[in-house]
N, C-alpha and C positions, 0 to 999 in steps of 0.2 A: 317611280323607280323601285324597284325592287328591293327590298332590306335584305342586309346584308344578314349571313349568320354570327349575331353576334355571341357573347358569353352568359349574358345578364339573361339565365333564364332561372332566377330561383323562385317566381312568381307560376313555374308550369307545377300542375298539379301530379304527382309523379304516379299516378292509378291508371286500369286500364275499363274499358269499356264491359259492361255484361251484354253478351246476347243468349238468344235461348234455342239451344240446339232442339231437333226434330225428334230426334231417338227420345231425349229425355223426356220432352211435351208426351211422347205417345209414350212411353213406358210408364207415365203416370197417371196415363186414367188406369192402367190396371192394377189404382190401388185401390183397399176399400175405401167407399165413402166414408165422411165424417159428417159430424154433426156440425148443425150453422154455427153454432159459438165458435168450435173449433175453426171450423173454418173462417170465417174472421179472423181469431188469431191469428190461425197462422198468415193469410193472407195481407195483415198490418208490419209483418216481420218482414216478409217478402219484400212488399212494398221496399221498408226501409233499407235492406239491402239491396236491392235495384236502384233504389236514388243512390248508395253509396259507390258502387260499381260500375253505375255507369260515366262517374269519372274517370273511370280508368285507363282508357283507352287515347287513339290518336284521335285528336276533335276537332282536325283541320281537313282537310283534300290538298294532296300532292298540287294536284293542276290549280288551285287557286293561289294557295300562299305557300312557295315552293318551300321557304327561309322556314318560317313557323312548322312546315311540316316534320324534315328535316332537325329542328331542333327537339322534335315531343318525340321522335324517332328513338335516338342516340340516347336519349335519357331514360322513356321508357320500356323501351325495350333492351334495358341496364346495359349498355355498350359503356356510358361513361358515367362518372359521378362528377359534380362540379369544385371548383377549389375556389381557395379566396384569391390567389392571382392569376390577375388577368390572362387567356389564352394559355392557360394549363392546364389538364384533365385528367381525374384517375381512371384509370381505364380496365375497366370491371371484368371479372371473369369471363363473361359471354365473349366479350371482343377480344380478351387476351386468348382467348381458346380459337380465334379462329387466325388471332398471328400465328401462334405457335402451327398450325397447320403450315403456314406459309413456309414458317422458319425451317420444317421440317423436309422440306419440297425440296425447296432452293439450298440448304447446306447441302444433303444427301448429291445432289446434283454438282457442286462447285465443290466438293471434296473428289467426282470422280475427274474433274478435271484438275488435281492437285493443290486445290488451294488448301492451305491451313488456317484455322482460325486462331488470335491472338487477342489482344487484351491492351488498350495502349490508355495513359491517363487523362482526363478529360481537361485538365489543365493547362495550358498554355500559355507562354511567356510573350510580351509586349515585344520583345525583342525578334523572336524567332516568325512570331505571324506577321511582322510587319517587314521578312524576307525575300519574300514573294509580293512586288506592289501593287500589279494586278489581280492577284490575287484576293488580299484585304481588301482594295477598293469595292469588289465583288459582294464583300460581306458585313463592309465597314457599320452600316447602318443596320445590323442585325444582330451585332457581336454582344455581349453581356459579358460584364468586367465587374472582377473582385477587385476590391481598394484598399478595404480594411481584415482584419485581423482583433477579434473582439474590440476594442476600443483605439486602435492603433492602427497608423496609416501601413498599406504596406510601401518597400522601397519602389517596387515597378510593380504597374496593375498588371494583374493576369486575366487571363481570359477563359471563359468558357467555352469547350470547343462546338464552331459551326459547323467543323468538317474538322477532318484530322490528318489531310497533306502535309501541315505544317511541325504536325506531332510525331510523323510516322516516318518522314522522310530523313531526320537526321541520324536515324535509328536504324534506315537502310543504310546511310553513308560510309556506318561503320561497318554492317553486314556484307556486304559487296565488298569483295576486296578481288577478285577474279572473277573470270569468263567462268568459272565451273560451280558460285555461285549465285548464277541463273539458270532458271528464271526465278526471281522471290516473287511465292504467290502468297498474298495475306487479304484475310479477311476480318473483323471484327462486329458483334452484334454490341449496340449501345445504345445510348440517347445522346440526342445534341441537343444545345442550345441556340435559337434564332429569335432573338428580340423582336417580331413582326410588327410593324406600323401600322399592318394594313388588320382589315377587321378579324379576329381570330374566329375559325370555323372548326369544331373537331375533326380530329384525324385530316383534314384536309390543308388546315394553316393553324398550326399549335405552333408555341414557344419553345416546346420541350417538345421530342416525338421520338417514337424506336425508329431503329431502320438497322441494317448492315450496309458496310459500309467494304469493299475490296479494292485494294495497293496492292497492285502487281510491276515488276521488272522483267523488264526482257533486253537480251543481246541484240533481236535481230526484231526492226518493224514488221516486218511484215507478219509473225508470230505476235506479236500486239495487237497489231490491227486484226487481226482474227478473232482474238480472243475479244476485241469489246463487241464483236457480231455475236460470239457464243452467248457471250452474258447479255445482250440485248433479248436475244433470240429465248434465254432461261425467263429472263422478266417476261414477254408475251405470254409466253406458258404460265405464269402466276395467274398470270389476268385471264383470260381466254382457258386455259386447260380448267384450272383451281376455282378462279371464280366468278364464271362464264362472264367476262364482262370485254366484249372487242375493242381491239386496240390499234393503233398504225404506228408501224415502223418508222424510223425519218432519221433524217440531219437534222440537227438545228444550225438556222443562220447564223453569223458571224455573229448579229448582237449577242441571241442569247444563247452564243456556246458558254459553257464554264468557264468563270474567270482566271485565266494566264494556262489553259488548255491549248491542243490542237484544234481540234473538234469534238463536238459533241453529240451522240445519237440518244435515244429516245420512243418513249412506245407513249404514246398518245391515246387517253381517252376520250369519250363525252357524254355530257348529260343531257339528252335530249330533254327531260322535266325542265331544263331553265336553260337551255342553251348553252352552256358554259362547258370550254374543253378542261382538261385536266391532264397536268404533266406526271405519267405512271409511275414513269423512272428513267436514270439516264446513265449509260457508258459513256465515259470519257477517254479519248487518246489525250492525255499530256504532254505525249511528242518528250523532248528533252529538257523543257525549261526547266522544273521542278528540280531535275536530277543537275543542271547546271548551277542551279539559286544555293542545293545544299549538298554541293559535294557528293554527288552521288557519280563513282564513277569507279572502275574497274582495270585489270589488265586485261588486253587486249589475246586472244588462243594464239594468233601465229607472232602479229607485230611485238607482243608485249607494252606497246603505247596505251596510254590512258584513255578509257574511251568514256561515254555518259550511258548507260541505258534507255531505252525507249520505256515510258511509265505509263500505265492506265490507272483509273478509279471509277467505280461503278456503285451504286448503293440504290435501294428500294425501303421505301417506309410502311407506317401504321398506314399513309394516306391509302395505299389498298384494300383498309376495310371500309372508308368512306366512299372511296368509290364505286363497289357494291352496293352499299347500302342507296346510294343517291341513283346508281343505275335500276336496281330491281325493285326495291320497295314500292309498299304499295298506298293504299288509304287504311289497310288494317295494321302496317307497319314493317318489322321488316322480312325480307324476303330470301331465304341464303342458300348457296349453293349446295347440294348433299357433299363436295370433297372437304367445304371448312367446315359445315355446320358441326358447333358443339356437340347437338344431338342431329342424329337422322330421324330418328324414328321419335316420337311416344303415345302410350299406350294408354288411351282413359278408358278405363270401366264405365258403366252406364249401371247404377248398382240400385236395387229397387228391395224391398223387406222381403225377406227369408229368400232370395235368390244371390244374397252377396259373396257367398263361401266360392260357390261354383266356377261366378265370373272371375274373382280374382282369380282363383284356381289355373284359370284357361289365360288370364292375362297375364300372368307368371311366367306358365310355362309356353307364350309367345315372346315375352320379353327372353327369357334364358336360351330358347331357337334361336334367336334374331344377334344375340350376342356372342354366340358359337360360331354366327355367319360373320364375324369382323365387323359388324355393326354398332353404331353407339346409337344406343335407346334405353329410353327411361319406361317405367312404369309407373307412371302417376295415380299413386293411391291414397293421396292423402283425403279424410274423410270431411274434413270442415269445408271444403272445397266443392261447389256443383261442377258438374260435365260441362255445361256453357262456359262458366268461367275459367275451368281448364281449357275449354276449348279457345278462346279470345287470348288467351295469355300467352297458349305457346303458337298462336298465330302473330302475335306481335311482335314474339321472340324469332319468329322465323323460322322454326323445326319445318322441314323439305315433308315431310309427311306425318298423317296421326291415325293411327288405328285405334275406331269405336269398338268395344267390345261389350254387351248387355245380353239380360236372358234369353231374350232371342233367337240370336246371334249361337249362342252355345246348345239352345236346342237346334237349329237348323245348321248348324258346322260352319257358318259363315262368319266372316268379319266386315265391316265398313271401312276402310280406308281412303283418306279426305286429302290431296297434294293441295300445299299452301300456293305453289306458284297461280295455280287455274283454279285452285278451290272447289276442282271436279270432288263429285263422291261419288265409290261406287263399293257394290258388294265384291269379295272372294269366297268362293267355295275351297274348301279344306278338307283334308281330310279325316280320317277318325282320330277325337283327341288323342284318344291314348298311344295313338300311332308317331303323331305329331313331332315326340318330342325326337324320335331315332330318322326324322325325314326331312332331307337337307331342301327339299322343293320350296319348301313356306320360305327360310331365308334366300335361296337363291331369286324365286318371284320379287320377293320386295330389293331384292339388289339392284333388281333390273328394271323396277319401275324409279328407284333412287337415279340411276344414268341416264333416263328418259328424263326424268326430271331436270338432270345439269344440261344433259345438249338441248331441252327443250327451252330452257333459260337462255343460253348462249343464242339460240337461232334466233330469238325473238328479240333480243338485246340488239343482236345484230343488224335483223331488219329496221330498228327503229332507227340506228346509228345509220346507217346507208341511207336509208330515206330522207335524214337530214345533211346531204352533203351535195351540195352543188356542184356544179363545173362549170365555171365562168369565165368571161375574156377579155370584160373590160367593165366600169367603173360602177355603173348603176347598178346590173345586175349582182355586183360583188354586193353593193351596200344591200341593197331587195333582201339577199342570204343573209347578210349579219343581221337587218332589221328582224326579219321571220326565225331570229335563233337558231338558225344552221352554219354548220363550216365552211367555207368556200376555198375550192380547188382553183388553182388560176397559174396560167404561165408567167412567169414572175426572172426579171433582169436578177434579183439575187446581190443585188447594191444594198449596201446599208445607208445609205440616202437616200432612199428612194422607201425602203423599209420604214426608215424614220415619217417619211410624208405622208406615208400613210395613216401610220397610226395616228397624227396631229389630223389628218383628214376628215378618218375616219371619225373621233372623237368629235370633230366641230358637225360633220353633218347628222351626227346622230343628237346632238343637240339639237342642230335646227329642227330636225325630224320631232324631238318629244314638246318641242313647243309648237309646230304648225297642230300638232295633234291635240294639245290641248287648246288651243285659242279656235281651232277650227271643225274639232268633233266633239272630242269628252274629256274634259280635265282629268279624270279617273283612270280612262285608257293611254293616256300618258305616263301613267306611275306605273305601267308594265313592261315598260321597253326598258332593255338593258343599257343601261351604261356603259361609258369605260373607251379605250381605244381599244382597238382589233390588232394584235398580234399575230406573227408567224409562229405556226406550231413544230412545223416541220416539215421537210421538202423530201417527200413519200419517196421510200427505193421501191425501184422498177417491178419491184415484187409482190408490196404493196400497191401499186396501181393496177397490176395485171389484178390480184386480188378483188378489187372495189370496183372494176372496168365500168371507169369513167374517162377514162382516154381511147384514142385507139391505138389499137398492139404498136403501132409504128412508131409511137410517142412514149415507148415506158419509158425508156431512158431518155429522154429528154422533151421538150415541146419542137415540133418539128423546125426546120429551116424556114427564117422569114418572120415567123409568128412574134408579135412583138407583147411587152410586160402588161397587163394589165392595168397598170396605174401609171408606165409614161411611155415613153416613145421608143427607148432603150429594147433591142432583139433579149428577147427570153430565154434564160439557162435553164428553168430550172421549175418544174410543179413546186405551186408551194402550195402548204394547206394552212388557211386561214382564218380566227374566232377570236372571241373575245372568251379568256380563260381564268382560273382561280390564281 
């Protein structure tokens, strides 16, 4: 079975790998020779900084130990630093740089559709959460509770907030006082707290995690109901436009709508490296409950009677930078889109005796080009540093592209340019330095191989994601897909009885499955099948299946007349997409 990602990693060594780039091997026979002493010396130095470097890097492969890979990932390539409680993460400049892209996206966007952002206290009363029943039962096992007060009990425990319906909503009770106003649109960016049981993984299942979080009211449903398609529809674009990783639209089942919601949508990941889907982000309709539970209600425009508002809530986390990372990375480490990367670009010198003035000269004034073009790129010129070990670092760290620049290179007007996704190199012709810096062509070229780089990511994400997705109709073939770590599409009754039999099913036969396997092939190939019961991810809109066509056109909206559930006897409402997820 597969080990889970847990937190206990302070035994991983936090360095990265040396390799020994081409330019620099060949740019250094053109020095002069030394003499044998010397060269031993220096060759015993070498040495010892090669044994020390080449700790440095990732010392797993993706495809064998998905768990260990993933965790030398997040660390070293500084996305997170570790703490002493369990399932909580400081979460380091690189990965904070590439929220903040997110945050940047998605506010800009949900302020043109009127929302405002606010500020609500993280605090929460035993009384007021435990308002909403369904609600709490939702999170009961997750909540984390103040007691004390330095050495003193307090009167009622309070709570840290898992979510903030129950902090936000008395706060509209008072705001709502008429039809005029609606709609309240509010949003807040914050951390919540989720006591998780299950194993914590960063960015994917933390205790603590960013996310924003949007409470909105509206007079009239149907204007609701729109609105959690917009904001579904913003969240796609996070994934897919920002950080090419594809996603499916859906409903979720009854079970796992939002506790004491209407319904609940959702954009769906997955990780073809282990199998395992991932929940993106999810709109919620509320319907009325909420605004019933806390007095949320208004005058009505013509009747003047008291009416409830129609409420939504919508929110998106950190988990978007782990599912990048678990999508594209690679065995060198991580692999990031050019719209978040920190940096897009940087720039290593290849710097050799009495040629050093010139090249920096020329990497300078690419670097200052490239920054003119709205580009963020470094110039890495630090001197204790070789060109390999620049080069292995910020390939770990995921910079989308790195331009070589050595003597060479500035006698013959050329650069090297190396993309992390393909780890193509190839040369560019330039033209005369001095011309360089008044000619917008060098930044425009590299912009355009930066967007080649994002839809070249996105395509290939996306092929792998399709390639794993079955279309099934009945019982074997489902299990075959969960066994081979793909998703399985399947006509589905849309019973949460029948939902529940599954997953109890599903779980007993893949048991039997990891014991025929080892009593009757290889003990070993038994510890690689995934656990777990198979869950409903979501039941794809008709827009997404036209997208994926795995059905035909006459089945988007629904499985045709007759076709009955794949797991019982019951006529099929409804595509459901099905995996075993985080």
């Amino acid at each position: 079975m597969e080990k889970p990602v847990a937190d206990g990693l302070e035994g991983l060594e936090l360095e990265k790998k040396q390799s020994h780039a081409p330019d620099s091997v060949a740019l250094g026979k053109e020095k002069p020779a030394r003499s044998a002493a010397a060269q031993g010396s220096v060759s015993a130095e070498t040495k010892k900084r090669v044994e020390r470097e080449t700790k440095e890097g990732i010392d797993c492969r993706k495809a064998d130990n998905f768990s260990a890979w993933y965790q030398q990932v997040v660390i070293k390539a500084e996305l997170i630093e570790l703490y002493d409680i369990s399932g909580c993460y400081i979460i380091r400049p690189w990965a904070y740089a590439v929220w903040e892209k997110i945050v940047e996206f998605f506010d800009a966007e949900i302020k043109k559709l009127g929302v405002q952002n606010a500020y609500f206290p993280v605090f929460v009363s035993e009384r007021r959460l435990r308002t909403e029943q369904e609600h709490l039962e939702g999170f009961a096992a997750e909540v984390a509770w103040v007691t004390k007060s330095g050495s003193s009990e307090l009167e009622e425990p309070i709570a840290i907030r898992p979510t903030s319906e129950t902090i936000i909503y008395p706060a509209m009770a008072k705001w709502i006082r008429s039809h005029r106003d609606l709609p309240l649109k509010l949003n807040q960016w914050s951390n919540v707290v989720r006591w998780e049981f299950k194993h914590p993984t960063p960015f994917i299942r933390s205790r603590e995690f960013l996310w924003q979080e949007g409470h909105t009211a509206y007079a009239d449903r149907s204007a609701a109901d729109e609105e959690v398609l917009q904001i579904l529809e913003l969240y796609r674009r996070i994934y897919e436009e920002l950080l090419a990783v594809p996603v499916i639209k859906g409903i979720k089942s009854e079970r796992e709508r939002f506790a004491g919601g209407l319904y609940t949508t959702t954009v769906e990941a997955f990780v073809p490296a282990n199998g395992r889907a991932v929940q993106g982000a999810t709109s919620h309709s509320l319907g009325q409950n909420f605004a019933r539970m806390f007095g949320v209600y208004y005058e009505g425009k013509d009747s003047g009677e008291k009416l409830m508002p129609w409420q939504n809530s919508w929110g998106c986390t950190t988990r978007t930078i782990g599912v990048a990372v678990m999508v594209h990375g690679d065995d060198r480490g991580l692999v990031l889109p050019p719209r978040v990367a920190p940096l897009q670009v940087v720039i290593v010198p290849i710097i050799v005796k009495n040629a050093a003035a010139n090249v920096s000269q020329v990497c300078e004034v690419l670097c200052l080009r490239l920054q003119r073009a709205n580009l963020r790129v470094k110039f890495d010129d630090r001197p204790e540093k070789t060109p390999g070990w620049k080069f292995n670092e910020w390939e770990l760290r995921g910079v989308p592209l790195r331009i070589e620049v050595g003597p060479r290179d500035v006698q013959s007007k050329t650069i090297t340019i190396a993309r992390r996704d393909t780890m193509e190199k190839r040369s560019i012709q330039l033209v005369d330095w001095d011309a360089l810096e008044a000619d917008d062509s060098f930044g425009r070229e590299i912009a355009k191989i930066l967007d080649d780089i994002q839809k070249s990511m996105f395509e290939r994400a996306s092929a792998e994601r399709n390639a794993r997705i079955r279309c099934v109709a009945s019982w074997e073939p489902f299990m075959k897909a969960i066994i081979e770590r793909c998703l399985a599409l399947t006509p589905w009754c849309a019973e949460t009885n029948c939902e529940e039999q599954v997953r109890q099913r599903s779980m007993q036969d893949s048991v039997s499955y990891r014991e025929r396997l080892a009593n009757e092939v290889d003990p070993a190939a038994a510890d690689t099948v995934l656990s777990g019961a198979v869950k409903t991810l979501c039941m794809p809109f008709a827009s997404e299946l036209e997208r994926l066509r795995l059905v035909d056109r006459s089945e988007y909206e629904a499985p045709a007349p007759g076709k009955q559930c794949f797991a019982c006897d019951a006529a099929a409402k409804r595509w459901a997409l099905w995996g075993r997820s985080y």
